[in-house]
C-alpha positions as CSV (number, residue, x, y, z in Angstrom):
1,X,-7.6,-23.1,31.5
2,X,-9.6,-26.1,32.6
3,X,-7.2,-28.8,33.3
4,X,-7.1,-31.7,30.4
5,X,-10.6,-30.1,28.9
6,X,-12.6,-31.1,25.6
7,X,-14.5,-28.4,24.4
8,X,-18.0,-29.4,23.2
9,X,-19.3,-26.3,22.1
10,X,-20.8,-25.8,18.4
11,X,-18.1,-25.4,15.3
12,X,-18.8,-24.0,11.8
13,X,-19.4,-26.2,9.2
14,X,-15.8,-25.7,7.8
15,X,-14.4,-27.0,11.2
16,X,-16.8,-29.6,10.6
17,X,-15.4,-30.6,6.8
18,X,-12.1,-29.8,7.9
19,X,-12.6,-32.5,10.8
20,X,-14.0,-35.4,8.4
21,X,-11.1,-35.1,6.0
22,X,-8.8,-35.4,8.9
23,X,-10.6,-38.4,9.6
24,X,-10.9,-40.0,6.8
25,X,-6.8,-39.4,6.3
26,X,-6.2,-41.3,9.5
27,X,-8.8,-43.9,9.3
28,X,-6.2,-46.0,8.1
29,X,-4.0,-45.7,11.2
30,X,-6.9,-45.8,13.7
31,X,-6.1,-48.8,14.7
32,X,-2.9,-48.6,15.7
33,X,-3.6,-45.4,17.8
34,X,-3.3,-45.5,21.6
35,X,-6.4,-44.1,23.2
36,X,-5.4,-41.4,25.9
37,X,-5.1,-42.7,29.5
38,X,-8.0,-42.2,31.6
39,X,-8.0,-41.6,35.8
40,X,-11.1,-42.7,37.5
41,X,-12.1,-40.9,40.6
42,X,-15.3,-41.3,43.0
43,X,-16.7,-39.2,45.5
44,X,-18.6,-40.6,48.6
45,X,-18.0,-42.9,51.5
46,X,-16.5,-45.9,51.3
47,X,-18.6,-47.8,53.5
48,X,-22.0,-47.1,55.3
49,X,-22.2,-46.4,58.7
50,X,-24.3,-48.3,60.3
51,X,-26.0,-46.7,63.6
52,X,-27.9,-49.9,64.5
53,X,-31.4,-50.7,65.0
54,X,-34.2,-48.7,64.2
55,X,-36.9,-47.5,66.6
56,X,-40.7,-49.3,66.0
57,X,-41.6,-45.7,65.4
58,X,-39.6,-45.4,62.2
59,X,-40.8,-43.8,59.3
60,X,-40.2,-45.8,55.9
61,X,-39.2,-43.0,53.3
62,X,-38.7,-44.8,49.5
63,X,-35.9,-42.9,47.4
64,X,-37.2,-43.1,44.1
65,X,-34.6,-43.1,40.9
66,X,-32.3,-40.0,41.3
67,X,-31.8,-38.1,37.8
68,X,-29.4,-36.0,36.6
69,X,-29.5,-33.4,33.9
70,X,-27.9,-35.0,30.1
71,X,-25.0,-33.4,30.5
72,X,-23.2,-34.5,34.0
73,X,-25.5,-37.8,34.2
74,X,-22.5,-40.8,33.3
75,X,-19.2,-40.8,34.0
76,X,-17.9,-37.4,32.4
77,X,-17.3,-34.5,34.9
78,X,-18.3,-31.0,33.3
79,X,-16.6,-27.8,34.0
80,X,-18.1,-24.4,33.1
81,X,-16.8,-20.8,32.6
82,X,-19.0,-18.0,31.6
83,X,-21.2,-19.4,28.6
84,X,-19.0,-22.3,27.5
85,X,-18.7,-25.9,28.9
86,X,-16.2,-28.1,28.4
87,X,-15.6,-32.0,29.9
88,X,-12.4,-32.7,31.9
89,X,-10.6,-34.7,29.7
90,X,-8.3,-37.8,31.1
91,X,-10.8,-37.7,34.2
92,X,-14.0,-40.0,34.9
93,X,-15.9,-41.1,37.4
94,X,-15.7,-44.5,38.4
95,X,-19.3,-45.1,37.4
96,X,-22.4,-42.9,36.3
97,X,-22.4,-40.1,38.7
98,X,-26.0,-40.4,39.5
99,X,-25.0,-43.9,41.0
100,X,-22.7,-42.7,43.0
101,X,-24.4,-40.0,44.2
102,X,-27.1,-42.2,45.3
103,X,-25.0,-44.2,47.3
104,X,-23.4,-41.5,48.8
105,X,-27.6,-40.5,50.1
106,X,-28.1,-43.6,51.0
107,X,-24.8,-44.0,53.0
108,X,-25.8,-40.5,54.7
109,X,-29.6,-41.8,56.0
110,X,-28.1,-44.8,57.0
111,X,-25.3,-43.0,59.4
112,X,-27.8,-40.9,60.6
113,X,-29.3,-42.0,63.8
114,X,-32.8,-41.0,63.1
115,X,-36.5,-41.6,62.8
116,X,-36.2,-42.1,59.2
117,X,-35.8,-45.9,57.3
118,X,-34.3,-45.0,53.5
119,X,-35.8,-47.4,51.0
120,X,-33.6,-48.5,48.5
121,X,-34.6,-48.9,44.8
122,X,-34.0,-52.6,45.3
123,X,-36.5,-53.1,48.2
124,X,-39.9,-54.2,48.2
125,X,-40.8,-52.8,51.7
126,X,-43.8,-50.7,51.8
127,X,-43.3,-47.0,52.1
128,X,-45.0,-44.1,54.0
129,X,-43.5,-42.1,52.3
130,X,-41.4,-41.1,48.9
131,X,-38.6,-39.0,48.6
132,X,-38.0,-37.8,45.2
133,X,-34.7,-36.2,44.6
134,X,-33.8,-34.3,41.0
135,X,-30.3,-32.5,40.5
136,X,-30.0,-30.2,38.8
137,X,-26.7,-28.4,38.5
138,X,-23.6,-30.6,39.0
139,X,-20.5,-29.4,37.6
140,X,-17.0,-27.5,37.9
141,X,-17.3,-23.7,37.8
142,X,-14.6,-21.3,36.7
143,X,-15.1,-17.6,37.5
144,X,-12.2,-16.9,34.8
145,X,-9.9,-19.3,32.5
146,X,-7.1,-20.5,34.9
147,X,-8.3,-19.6,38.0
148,X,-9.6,-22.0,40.9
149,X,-12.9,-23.7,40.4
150,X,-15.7,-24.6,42.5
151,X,-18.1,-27.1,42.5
152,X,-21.6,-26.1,42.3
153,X,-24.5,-28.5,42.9
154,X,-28.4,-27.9,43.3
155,X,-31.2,-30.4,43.8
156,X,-35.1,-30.4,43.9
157,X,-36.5,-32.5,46.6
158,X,-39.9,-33.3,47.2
159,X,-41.3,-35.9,50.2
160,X,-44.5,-37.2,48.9
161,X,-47.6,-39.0,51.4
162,X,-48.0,-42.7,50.3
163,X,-50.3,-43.7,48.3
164,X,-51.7,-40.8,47.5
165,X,-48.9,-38.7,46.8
166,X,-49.7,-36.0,48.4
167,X,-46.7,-33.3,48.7
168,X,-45.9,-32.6,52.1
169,X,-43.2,-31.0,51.9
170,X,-40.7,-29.3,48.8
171,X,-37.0,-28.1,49.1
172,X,-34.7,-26.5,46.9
173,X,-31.0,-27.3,47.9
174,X,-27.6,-25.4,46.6
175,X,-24.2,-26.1,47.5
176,X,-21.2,-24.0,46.3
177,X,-18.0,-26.0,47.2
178,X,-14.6,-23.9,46.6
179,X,-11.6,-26.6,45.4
180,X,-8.4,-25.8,47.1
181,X,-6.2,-25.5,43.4
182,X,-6.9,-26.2,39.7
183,X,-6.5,-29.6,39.9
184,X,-8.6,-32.6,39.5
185,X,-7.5,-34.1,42.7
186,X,-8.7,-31.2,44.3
187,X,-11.5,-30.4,42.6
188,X,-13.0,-34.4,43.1
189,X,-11.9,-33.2,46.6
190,X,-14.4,-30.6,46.4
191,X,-17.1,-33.1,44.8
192,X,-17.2,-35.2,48.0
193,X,-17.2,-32.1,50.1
194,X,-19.9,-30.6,48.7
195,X,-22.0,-33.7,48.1
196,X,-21.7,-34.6,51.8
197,X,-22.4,-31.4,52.5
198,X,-25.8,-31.4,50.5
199,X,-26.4,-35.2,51.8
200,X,-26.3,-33.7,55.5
201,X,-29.1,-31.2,54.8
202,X,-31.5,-33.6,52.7
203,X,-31.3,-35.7,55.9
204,X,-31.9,-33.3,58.2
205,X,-35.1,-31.5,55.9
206,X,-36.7,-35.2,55.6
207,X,-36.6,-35.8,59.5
208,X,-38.3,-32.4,60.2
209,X,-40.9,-33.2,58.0
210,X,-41.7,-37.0,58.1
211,X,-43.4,-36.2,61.1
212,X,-46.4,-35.0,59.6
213,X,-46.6,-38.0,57.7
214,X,-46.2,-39.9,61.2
215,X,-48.8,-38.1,62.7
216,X,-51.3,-38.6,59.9
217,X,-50.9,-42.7,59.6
């Protein structure tokens, strides 16, 4: 059993009817209900660690907007097992997980003493080149009802020449992060793991292949 879950799979229409006259009985007392409490939880570092100063010969690589598929983008976490997905419930991220995992990317470039300069979204700096970064899986995976999930997360990257947008090179990452028990402690536990994890080798992908853009300037 996924811990605090909501199922959001498709009912029958009598589920449906049975659900609006159950609704309309208690809209009354709406009101005065007290919403279930809510944890919040984040994954990533803290703070960046800064390496210092950059070499003259740094490559400038703009991180465009990161996107998420609908269903894990915002602050719900999603769990899976077999063909049916549930949310977490009483469990959010502190803000839209695509934020935070963006932060965490940017956090990882900026520890990383390297030829590579990450461009924020908020700076105007002019690029060599663009990093485009697209996940696409990025939930909590149950072999079995009850047993101990793991986080599984893939993303598409692409480094693009700029301005012609040429692809130099194109990755396809996957991560499989085991939590240590069926809890959400330990499966956020397993979020930062595995993002960190992922972080590590989109850094290390975009320094062995900004070279060619290097080369070309």
């Amino acid at each position: 059993m996924i811990p605090g879950s909501t199922l959001f799979l498709r009912r029958g229409l009598a589920g449906l009817a049975a659900l609006t006259v159950a609704g309309l009985g208690l809209a009354g007392c709406a009101l005065l209900s007290t919403p279930d409490p809510v944890q919040l939880y984040r994954f990533g570092p803290l703070d960046s660690a800064f390496v210092g100063e950059r070499s003259p010969a740094t490559v400038q690589v703009a991180l465009r907007r990161i996107e998420f598929p609908d269903a894990v983008s915002g602050e719900r976490i999603l769990a899976v097992t077999g063909n049916e997905a549930a949310y977490i419930g009483g469990a959010r991220w502190v803000s839209d997980a695509e934020d935070l995992y963006t932060q965490s990317l940017e956090t990882a470039f900026a520890g990383s003493p390297s030829n590579v300069r990450l461009i924020g979204g908020r700076e105007l700096t002019r690029a060599d080149v663009s990093l485009d970064v697209d996940v696409t899986t990025f939930e909590t995976r149950y072999a079995s009802a009850g047993g101990v999930p793991r986080v599984v997360i893939s993303a598409r990257a692409r480094l693009l020449s700029m301005p012609a947008r040429d692809v130099i090179s194109e990755q396809v990452f996957s991560v499989s992060q085991p939590a240590d028990e069926n809890r959400i402690s330990a499966i956020v536990a397993a979020y930062d793991a595995a993002t960190q994890d992922l972080n590590q080798q989109i850094v290390a992908w975009t320094e062995a292949n900004v070279g060619r853009a290097a080369a070309a300037r």
